[in-house]
Each structure stands twice: as structure tokens, then as C-alpha cells.
RODRENMAR-71244 format. One line per field, with one value per atom (N, C-alpha, C): residue number from 1; atom name; x, z negated, y negated; residue in three letters. Coordinates in steps of 0.05 Angstrom, whole numbers, plus 5000, padded with zeros to 4 digits. Atoms other than C-alpha are relative to their C-alpha. Layout:
seq	c(NUM, ...)
atom	c(CA, ...)
x	c(X, ...)
z	c(Z, ...)
y	c(Y, ...)
type	c(ALA, ...)
This chain:
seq	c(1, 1, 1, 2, 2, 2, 3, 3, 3, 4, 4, 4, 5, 5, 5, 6, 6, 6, 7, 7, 7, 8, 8, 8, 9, 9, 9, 10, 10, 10, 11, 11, 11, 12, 12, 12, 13, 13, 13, 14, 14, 14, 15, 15, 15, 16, 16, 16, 17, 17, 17, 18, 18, 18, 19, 19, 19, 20, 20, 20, 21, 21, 21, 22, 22, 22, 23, 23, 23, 24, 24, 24, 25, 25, 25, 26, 26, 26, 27, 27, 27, 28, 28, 28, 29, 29, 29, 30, 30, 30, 31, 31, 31, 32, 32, 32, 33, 33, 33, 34, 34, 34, 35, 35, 35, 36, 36, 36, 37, 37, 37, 38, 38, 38, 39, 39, 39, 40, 40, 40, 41, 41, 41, 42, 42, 42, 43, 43, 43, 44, 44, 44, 45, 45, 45, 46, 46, 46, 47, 47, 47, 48, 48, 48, 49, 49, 49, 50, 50, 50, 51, 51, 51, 52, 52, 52, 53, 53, 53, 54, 54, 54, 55, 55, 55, 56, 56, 56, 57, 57, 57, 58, 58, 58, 59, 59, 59, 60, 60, 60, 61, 61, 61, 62, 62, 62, 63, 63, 63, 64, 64, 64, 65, 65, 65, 66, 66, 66, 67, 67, 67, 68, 68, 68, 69, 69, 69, 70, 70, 70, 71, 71, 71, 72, 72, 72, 73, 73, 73, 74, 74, 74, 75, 75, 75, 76, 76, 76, 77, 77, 77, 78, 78, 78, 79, 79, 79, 80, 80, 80, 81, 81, 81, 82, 82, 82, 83, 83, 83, 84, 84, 84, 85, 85, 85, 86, 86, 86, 87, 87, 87, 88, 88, 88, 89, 89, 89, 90, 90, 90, 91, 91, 91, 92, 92, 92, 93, 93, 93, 94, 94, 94, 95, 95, 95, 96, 96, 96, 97, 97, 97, 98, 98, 98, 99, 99, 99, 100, 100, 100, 101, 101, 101, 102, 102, 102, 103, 103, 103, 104, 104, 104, 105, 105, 105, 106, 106, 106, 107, 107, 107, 108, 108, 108, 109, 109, 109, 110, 110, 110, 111, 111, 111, 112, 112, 112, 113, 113, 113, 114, 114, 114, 115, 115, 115, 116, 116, 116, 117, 117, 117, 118, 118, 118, 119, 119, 119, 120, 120, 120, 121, 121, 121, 122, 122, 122, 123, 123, 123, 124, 124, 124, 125, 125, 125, 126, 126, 126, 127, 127, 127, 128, 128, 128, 129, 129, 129, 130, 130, 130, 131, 131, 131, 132, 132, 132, 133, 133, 133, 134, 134, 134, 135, 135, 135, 136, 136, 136, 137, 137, 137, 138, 138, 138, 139, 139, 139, 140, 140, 140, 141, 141, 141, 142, 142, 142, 143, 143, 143, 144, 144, 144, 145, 145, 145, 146, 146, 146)
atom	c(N, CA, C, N, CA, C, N, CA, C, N, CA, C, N, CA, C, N, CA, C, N, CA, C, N, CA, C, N, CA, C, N, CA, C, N, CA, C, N, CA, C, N, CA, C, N, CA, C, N, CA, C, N, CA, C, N, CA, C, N, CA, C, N, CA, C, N, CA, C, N, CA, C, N, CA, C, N, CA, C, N, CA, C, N, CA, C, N, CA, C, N, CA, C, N, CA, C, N, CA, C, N, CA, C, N, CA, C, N, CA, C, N, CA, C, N, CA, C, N, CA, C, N, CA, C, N, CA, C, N, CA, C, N, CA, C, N, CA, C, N, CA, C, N, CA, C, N, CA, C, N, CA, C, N, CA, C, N, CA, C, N, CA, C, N, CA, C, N, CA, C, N, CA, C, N, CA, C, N, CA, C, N, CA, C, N, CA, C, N, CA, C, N, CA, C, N, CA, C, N, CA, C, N, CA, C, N, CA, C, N, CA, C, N, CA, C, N, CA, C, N, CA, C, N, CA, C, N, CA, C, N, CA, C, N, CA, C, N, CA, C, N, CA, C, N, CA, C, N, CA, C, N, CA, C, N, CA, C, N, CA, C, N, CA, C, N, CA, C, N, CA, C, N, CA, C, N, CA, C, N, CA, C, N, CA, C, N, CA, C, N, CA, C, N, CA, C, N, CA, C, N, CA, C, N, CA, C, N, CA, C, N, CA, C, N, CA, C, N, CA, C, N, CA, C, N, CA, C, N, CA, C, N, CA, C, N, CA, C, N, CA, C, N, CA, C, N, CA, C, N, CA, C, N, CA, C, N, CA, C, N, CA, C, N, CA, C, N, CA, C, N, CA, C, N, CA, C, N, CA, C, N, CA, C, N, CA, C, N, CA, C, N, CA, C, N, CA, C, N, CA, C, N, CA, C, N, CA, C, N, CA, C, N, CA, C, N, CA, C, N, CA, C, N, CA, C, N, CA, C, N, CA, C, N, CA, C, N, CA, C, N, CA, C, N, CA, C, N, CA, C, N, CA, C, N, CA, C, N, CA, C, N, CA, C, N, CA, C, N, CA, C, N, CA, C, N, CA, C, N, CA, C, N, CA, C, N, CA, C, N, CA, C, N, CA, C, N, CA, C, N, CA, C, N, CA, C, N, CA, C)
x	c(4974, 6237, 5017, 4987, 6256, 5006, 4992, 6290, 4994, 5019, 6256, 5023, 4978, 6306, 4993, 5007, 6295, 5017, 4977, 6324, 5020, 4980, 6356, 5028, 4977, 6394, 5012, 4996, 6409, 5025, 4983, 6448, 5014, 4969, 6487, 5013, 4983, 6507, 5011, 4976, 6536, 5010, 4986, 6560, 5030, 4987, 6596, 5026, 4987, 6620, 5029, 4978, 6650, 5025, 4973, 6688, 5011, 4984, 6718, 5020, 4982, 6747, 5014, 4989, 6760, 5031, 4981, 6809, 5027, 4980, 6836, 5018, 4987, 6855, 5020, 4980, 6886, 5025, 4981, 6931, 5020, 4987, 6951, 5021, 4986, 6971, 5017, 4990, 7003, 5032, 4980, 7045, 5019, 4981, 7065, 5010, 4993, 7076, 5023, 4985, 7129, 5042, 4974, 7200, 5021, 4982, 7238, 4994, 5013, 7236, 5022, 4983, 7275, 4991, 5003, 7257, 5026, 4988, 7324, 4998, 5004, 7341, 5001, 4988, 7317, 5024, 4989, 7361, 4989, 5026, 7330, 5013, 4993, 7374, 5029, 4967, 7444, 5003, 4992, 7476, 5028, 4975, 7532, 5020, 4979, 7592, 5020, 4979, 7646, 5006, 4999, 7624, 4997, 5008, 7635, 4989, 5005, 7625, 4985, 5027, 7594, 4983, 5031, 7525, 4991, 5007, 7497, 4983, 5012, 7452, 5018, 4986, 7508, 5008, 4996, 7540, 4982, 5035, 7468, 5000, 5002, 7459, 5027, 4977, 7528, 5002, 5005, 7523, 4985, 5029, 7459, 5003, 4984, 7494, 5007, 4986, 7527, 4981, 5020, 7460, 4995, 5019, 7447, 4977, 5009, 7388, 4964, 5027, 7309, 4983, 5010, 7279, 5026, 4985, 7348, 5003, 5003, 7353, 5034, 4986, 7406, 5002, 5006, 7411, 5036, 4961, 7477, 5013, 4977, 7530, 4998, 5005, 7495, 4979, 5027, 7456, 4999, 5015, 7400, 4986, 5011, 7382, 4972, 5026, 7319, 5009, 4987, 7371, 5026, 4978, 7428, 5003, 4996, 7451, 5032, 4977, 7529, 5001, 4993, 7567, 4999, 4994, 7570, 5021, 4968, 7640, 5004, 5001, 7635, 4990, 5014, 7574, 5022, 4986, 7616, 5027, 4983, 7679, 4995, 5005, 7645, 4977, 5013, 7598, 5030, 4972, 7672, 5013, 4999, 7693, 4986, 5016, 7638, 4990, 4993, 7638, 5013, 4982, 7703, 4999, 5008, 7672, 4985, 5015, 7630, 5002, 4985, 7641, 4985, 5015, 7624, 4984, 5021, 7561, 5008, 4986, 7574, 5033, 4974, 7639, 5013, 4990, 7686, 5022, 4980, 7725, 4992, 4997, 7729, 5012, 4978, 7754, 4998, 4998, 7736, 5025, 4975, 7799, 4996, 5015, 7772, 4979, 5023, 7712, 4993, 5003, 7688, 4975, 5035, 7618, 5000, 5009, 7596, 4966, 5017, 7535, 4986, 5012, 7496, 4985, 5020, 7460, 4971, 5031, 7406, 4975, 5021, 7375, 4998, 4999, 7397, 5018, 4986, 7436, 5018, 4976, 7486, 5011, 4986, 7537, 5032, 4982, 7582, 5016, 4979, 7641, 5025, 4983, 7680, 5030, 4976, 7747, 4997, 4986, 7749, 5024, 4976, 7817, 5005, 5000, 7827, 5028, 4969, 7907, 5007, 4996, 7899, 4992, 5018, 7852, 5012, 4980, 7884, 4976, 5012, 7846, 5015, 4987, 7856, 4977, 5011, 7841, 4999, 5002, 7808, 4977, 5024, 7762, 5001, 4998, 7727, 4985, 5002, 7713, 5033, 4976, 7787, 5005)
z	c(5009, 0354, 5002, 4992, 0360, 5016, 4982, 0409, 5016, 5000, 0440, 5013, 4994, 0456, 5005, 5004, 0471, 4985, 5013, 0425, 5023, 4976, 0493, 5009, 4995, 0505, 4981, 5028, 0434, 4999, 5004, 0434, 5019, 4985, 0496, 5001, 5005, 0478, 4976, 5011, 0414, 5011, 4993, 0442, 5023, 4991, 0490, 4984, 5018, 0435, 4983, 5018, 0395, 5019, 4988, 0459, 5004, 4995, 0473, 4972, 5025, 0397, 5000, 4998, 0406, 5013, 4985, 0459, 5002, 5017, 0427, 4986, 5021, 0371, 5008, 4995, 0408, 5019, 4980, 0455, 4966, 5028, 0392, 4983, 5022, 0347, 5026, 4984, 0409, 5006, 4993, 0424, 4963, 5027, 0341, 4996, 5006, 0337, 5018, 4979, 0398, 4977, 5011, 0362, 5010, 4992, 0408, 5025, 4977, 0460, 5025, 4982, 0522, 5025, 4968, 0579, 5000, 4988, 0586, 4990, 5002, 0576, 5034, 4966, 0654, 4996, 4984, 0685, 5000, 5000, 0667, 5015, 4989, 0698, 5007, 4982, 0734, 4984, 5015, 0692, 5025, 4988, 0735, 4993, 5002, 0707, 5016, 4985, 0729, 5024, 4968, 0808, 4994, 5001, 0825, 5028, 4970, 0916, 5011, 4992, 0919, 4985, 5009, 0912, 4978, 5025, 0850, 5015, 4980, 0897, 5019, 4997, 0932, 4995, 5020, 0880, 4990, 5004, 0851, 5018, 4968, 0922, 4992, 5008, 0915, 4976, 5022, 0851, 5000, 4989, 0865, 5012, 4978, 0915, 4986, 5021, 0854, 4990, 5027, 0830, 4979, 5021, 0778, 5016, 4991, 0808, 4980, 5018, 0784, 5001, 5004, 0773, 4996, 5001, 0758, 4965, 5026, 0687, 4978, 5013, 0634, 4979, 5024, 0592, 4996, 5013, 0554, 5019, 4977, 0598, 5032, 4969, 0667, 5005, 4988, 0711, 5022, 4985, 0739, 5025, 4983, 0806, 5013, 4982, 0856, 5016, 4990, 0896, 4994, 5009, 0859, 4963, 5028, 0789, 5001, 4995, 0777, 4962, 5031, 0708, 5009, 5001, 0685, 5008, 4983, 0690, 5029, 4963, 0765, 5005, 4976, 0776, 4986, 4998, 0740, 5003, 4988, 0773, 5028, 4971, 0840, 5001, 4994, 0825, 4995, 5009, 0805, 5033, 4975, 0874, 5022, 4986, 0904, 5002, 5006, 0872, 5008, 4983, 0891, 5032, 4973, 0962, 5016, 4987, 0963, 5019, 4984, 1009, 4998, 5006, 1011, 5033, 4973, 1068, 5017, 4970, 1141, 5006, 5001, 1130, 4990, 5005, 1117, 4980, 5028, 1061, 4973, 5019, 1001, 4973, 5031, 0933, 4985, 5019, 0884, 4995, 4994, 0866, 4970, 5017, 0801, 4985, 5010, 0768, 4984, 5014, 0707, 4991, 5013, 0686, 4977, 5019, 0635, 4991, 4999, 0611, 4979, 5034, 0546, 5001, 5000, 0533, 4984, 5013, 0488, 5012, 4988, 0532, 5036, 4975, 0597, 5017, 4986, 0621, 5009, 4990, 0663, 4999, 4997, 0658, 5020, 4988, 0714, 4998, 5005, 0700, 5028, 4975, 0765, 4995, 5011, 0774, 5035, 4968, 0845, 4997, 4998, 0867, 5035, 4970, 0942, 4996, 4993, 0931, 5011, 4989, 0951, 5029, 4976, 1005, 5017, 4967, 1079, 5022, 4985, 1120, 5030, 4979, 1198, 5014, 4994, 1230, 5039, 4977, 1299, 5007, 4985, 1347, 5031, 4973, 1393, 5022, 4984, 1458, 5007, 4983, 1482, 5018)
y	c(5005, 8527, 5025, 4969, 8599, 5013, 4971, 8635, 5024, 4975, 8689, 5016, 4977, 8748, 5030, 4973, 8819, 5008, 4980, 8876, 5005, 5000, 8900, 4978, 5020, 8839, 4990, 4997, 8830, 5019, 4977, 8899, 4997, 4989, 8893, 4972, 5028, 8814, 5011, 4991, 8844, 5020, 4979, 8905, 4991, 5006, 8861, 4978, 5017, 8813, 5022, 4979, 8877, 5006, 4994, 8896, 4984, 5014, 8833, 5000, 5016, 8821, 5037, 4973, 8901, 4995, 5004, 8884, 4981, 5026, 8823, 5009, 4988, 8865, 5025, 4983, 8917, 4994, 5014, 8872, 4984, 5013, 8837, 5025, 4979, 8907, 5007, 4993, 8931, 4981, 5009, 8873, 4990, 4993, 8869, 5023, 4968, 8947, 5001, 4993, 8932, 4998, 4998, 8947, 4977, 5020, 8903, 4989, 5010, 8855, 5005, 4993, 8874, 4990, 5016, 8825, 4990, 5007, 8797, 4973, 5032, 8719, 4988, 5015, 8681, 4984, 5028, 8639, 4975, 5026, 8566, 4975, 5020, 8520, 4997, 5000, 8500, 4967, 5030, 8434, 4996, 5007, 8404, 4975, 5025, 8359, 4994, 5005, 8318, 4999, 5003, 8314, 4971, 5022, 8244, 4994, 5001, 8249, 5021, 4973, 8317, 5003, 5005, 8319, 5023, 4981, 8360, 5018, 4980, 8396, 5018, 4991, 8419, 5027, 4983, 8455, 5007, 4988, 8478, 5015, 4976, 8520, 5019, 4984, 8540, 5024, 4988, 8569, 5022, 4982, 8602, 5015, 4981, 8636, 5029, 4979, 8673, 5018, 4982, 8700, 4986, 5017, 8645, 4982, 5021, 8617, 5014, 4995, 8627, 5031, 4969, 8696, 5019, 4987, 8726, 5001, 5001, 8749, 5017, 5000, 8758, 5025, 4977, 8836, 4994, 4995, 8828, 4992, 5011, 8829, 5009, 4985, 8847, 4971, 5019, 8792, 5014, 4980, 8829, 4969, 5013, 8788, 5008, 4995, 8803, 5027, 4982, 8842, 5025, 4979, 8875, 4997, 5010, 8877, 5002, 5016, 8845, 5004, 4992, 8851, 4970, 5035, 8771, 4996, 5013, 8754, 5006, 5006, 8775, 4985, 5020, 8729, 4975, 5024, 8676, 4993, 5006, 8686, 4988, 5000, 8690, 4964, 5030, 8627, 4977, 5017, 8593, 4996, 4996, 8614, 4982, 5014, 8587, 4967, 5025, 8521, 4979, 5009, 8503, 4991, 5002, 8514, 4983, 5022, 8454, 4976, 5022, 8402, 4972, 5025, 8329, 5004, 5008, 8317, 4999, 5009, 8320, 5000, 4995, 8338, 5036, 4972, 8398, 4996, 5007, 8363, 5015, 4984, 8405, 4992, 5016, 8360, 5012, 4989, 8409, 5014, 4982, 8439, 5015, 4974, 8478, 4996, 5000, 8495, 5022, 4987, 8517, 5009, 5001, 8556, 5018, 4983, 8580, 5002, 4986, 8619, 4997, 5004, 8604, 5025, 4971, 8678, 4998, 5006, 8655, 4987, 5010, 8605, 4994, 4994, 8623, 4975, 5025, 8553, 5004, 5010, 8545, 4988, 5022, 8503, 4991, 4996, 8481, 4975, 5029, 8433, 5002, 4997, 8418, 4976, 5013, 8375, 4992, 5004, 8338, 4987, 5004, 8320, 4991, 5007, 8283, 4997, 4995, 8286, 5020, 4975, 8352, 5003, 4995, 8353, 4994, 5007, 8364, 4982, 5019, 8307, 5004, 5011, 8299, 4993, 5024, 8244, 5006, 4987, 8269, 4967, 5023, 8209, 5022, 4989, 8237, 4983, 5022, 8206, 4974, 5006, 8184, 4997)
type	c(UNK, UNK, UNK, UNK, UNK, UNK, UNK, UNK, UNK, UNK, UNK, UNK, UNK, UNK, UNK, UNK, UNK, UNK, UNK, UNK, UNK, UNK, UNK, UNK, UNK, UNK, UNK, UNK, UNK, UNK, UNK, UNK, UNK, UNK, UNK, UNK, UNK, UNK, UNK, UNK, UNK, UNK, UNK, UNK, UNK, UNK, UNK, UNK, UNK, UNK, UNK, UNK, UNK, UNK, UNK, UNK, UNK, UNK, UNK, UNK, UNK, UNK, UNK, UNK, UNK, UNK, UNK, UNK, UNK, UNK, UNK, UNK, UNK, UNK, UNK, UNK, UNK, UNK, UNK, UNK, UNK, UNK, UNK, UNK, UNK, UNK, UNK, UNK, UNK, UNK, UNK, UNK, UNK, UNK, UNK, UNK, UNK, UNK, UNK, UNK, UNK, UNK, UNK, UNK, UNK, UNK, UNK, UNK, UNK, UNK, UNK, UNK, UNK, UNK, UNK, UNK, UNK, UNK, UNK, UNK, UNK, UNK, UNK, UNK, UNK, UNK, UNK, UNK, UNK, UNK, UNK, UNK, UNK, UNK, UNK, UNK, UNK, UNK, UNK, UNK, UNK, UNK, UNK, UNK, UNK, UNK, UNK, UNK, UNK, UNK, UNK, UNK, UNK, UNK, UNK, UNK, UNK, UNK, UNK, UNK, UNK, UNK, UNK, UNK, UNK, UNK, UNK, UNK, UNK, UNK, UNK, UNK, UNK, UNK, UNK, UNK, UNK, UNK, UNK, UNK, UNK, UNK, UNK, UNK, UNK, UNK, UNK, UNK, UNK, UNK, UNK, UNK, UNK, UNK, UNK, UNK, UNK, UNK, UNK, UNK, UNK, UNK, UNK, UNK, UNK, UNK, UNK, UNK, UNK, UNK, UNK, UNK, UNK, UNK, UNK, UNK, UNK, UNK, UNK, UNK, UNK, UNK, UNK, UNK, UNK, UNK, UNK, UNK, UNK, UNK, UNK, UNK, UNK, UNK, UNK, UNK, UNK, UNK, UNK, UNK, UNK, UNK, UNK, UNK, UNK, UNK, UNK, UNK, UNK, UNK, UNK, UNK, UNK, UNK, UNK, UNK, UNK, UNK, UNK, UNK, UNK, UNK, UNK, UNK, UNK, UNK, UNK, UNK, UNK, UNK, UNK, UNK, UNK, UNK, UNK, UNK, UNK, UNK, UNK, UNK, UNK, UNK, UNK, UNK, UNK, UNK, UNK, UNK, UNK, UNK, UNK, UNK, UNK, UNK, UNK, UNK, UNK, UNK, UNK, UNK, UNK, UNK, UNK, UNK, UNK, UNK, UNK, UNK, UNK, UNK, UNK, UNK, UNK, UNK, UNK, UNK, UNK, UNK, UNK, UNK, UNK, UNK, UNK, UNK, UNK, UNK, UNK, UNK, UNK, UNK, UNK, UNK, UNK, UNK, UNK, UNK, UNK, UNK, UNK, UNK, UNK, UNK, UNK, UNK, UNK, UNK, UNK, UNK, UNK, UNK, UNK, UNK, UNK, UNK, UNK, UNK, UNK, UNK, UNK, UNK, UNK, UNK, UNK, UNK, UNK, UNK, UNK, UNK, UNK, UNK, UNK, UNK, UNK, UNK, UNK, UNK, UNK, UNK, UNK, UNK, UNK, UNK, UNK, UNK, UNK, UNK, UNK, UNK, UNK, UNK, UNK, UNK, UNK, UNK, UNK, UNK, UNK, UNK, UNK, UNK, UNK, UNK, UNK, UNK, UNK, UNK, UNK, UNK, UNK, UNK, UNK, UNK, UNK, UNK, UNK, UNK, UNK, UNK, UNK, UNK, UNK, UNK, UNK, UNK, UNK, UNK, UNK, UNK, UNK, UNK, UNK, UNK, UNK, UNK, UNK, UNK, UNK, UNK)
């Protein structure tokens, strides 16, 4: 019914037990002893309203363009990308910019005529509210093969 064990293996199965909960405990005091947390809030997602002909994917790319897209992260008022770092109100003038720039599919039509984003800082969301408008849009009417 008993076990048979050497002392030897005895001492280095606890000795290995101590260092694991050793290590436990010092990952643990380490990450409580930390004063503050300074990763930044990611980028978690692109919301898109008020498109009714351009595709939400679209505008998503577009946007993205600006530097809101995934691995780009949020310190106060700076979004730190992969490649540069951008004060916010630039990336979200320049994702506004870019917005506007979307076009409907297979085409070069452009209905957005303004667009608004904004930034939630706590949980990283985007939010882009657009406005299409085809009263605006210059259309011409080309066939080819004449």
C-alpha cells in the first residue's frame, strides 16, 4: 500500500515544489508592488454609423489608414502605432479625412460628404458616424464601346 520513494527524490520533488510557489509568489508581489499601470488603452475596434451604400469594410480600411487599427495603442493624448506616434486629434482629423474618401465598389463615386469619429479613451473604440449624400456627388455618364 505504500509508496516506496527515495530520500533523494523526496528532496528534489520538494525542492522543486518550493521553487515553483517561490516564483508564483514573486511574479505576484512584483506585479502588486507595481505603482502604476502604463500600457496604454489598445485600439479594440472600428464601429461604423449611418453608411447606407458603402460597405462598412470600406470605411474600416479607411480608417485604419489613420492609425486606428489593431496593435496601435492609446497614452493620453498620443496614438502610438507600429510605425510612428501621432497626437490624437491628428489621427482623428486625418481618419475624418479619410472617411470621407470612401467610395461605393467598382466605382469612383464618393457619397460621404462628412464624417464624424470619435475616440472613447477607456476602452479604446472607435466610433465612426458618416453622412452619405448623392445630391452632391458629380456622376458622368461614360459607355464604353461606341
Amino acid at each position: 500500500m505504500f509508496i516506496k520513494i527515495r530520500r533523494d527524490t523526496l528532496i528534489i520533488l520538494l525542492l522543486a515544489f518550493i521553487l515553483i510557489v517561490c516564483g508564483r509568489l514573486i511574479t505576484y508581489v512584483a506585479f502588486a508592488s507595481s505603482s502604476e499601470m502604463n500600457d496604454g488603452i489598445p485600439i479594440s475596434g472600428i464601429i461604423v454609423k449611418g453608411n447606407d451604400i458603402v460597405p462598412v469594410d470600406t470605411i474600416r480600411a479607411n480608417v485604419m489608414q489613420a492609425g486606428f487599427r489593431d496593435g496601435s495603442v492609446i497614452y493620453g493624448d498620443v496614438l502610438k502605432t507600429s510605425i510612428r506616434e501621432v497626437a490624437l486629434q491628428d489621427a482623428i482629423q486625418t481618419a475624418q479625412e479619410f472617411a470621407k474618401q470612401s467610395t461605393v465598389p467598382g466605382t469612383s463615386v464618393m457619397p460621404i460628404t462628412a464624417a464624424d469619429v470619435q475616440v472613447d479613451k477607456n476602452t479604446g473604440v472607435v466610433t465612426v458616424t458618416v453622412i452619405e449624400d448623392f445630391s452632391s456627388v458629380e456622376l458622368e455618364n461614360e459607355t464604353a464601346g461606341r
